[in-house]
C-alpha angles and dihedrals in degrees: 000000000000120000086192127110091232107077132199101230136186130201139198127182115040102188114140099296088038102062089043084050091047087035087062094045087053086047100056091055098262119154093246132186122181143194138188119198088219102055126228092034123168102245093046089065090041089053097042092055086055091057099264107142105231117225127219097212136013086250089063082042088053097050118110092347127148094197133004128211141210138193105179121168087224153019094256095055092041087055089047102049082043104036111014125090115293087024138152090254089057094041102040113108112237107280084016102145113220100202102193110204100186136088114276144159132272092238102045085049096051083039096050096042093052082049097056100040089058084046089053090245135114130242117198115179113210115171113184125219108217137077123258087284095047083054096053097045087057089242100119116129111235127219115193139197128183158059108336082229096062093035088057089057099049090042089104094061085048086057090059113024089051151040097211133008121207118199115217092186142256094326132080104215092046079078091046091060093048100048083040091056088042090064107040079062102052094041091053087049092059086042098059087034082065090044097055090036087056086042093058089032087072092049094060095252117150108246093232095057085051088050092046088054093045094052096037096053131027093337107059109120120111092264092063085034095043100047093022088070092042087056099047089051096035083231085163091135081060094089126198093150129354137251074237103057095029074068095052094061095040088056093041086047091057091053091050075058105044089039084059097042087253136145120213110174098174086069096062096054086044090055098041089061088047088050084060097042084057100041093053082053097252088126103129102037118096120297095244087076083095089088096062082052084057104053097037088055081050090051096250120125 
């Protein structure tokens, strides 16, 4: 492998907060070669004007690569692009690092890196905390699970997809707690800010005083500021990160849990509300559309 700051990267997944994250690693003057499993895709062409080489197949996005990287929605795209036929465990070169960036469970993780090391080859698992602008700003925060070695050789995209990365330790799935944890906490935020809205609410206050009172006083970090505001103005088509996928994580939350023998009940309150969000077809708006479940369980408009 390259000792080199410049990196010859791979990518694989280029939704929404996959073409900002390959975005930053074009932008930081890697050699860098994408695919996308649905062709034709948006953020391929956008890529490709950029100077990214597009791959027709994950194989052509494997060849001559340091370090890989994918971007999947889900765990069962994440285990096809690494394990089905045509995948990135068939196609790695031996000591090649898959550093995998979504959301994904404890279990796929533990399963996927066993997979790789009998294969000679590396995973890292980097889930990033930010929405798609975030992303594209090269602000996201990094969380970061592997061998040092690995983590030494991907050190240069950390420099420029993020603005801090934090190291969990040797093992994978030690960064999929933590960005698992991350977001339990942030869901169930969302979840009591659409309780209190739809509180005041009753009482005839306008949303944005509340909101005033909440990010000038204890509340005032960019998770209250940032979906706060979304709330006051109901700018749920203004997507950073779906109802869907929001439902995804608190389900793959509750298996880390189970899987650790756990309870978390806060999470089950957080993903009832995203289940009815989902059933009255708001699924792929932003997750903060739990709050208007709220209110209208609670008879407000």
């Amino acid at each position: 492998m390259s000792d080199t700051a410049t990196r010859r990267v791979g990518f694989v997944g280029l939704g929404r907060m996959g073409t900002a994250i390959a975005g930053r690693v074009l932008h930081g003057g890697h050699d860098l070669v994408a695919h996308n499993r649905t062709p034709g895709s948006a953020g391929a062409a956008e890529l490709e004007r950029g100077g990214a080489r597009i791959a027709p197949s994950i194989a052509a996005a494997c060849e001559g690569r340091e370090i890989v990287i994918t971007m999947l929605a889900n765990d069962d795209a994440l285990r096809e692009v690494v394990l089905g036929p045509g995948g990135l465990r068939e196609h790695l070169p031996a000591g090649t690092i898959h550093m995998t960036m979504g959301t994904h469970g404890v279990q796929t993780v533990i399963d996927l890196a066993a997979a790789h090391e009998a294969a000679g080859q590396v995973l890292v698992h980097a889930p990033v905390l930010g929405r798609p602008d975030v992303a594209a700003a090269g602000k996201l925060g990094i969380v970061t699970g592997g061998p040092a070695q690995a983590l030494a050789l991907a050190a240069p995209l950390f420099a420029v997809i993020g603005r801090r990365t934090f190291h969990a330790g040797p093992r994978p799935e030690s960064a999929t707690a933590i960005k698992l944890a991350n977001n339990l906490m942030l869901g169930c935020a969302i979840e009591v800010m659409g309780e209190a809205f739809s509180l005041v609410r009753k009482f005839d206050v306008e949303p944005a005083i509340f909101n005033d009172v909440l990010v000038d006083g204890l509340f005032a970090g960019p998770a209250h500021q940032v979906y706060g505001r979304i709330i006051v103005e109901e700018s749920y088509a203004d997507v950073g990160f779906t109802a869907e996928l929001g439902l995804k994580d608190a389900n793959l939350a509750l298996a880390a849990g189970d899987f650790a023998r756990l309870p978390l009940p806060s999470v089950n309150a957080w993903r009832d509300r995203l289940l009815s969000a989902i059933a009255h077809g708001n699924g792929q708006l932003d997750w903060a559309v739990v709050a208007r479940e709220q209110a209208q369980a609670g008879g407000l408009d």
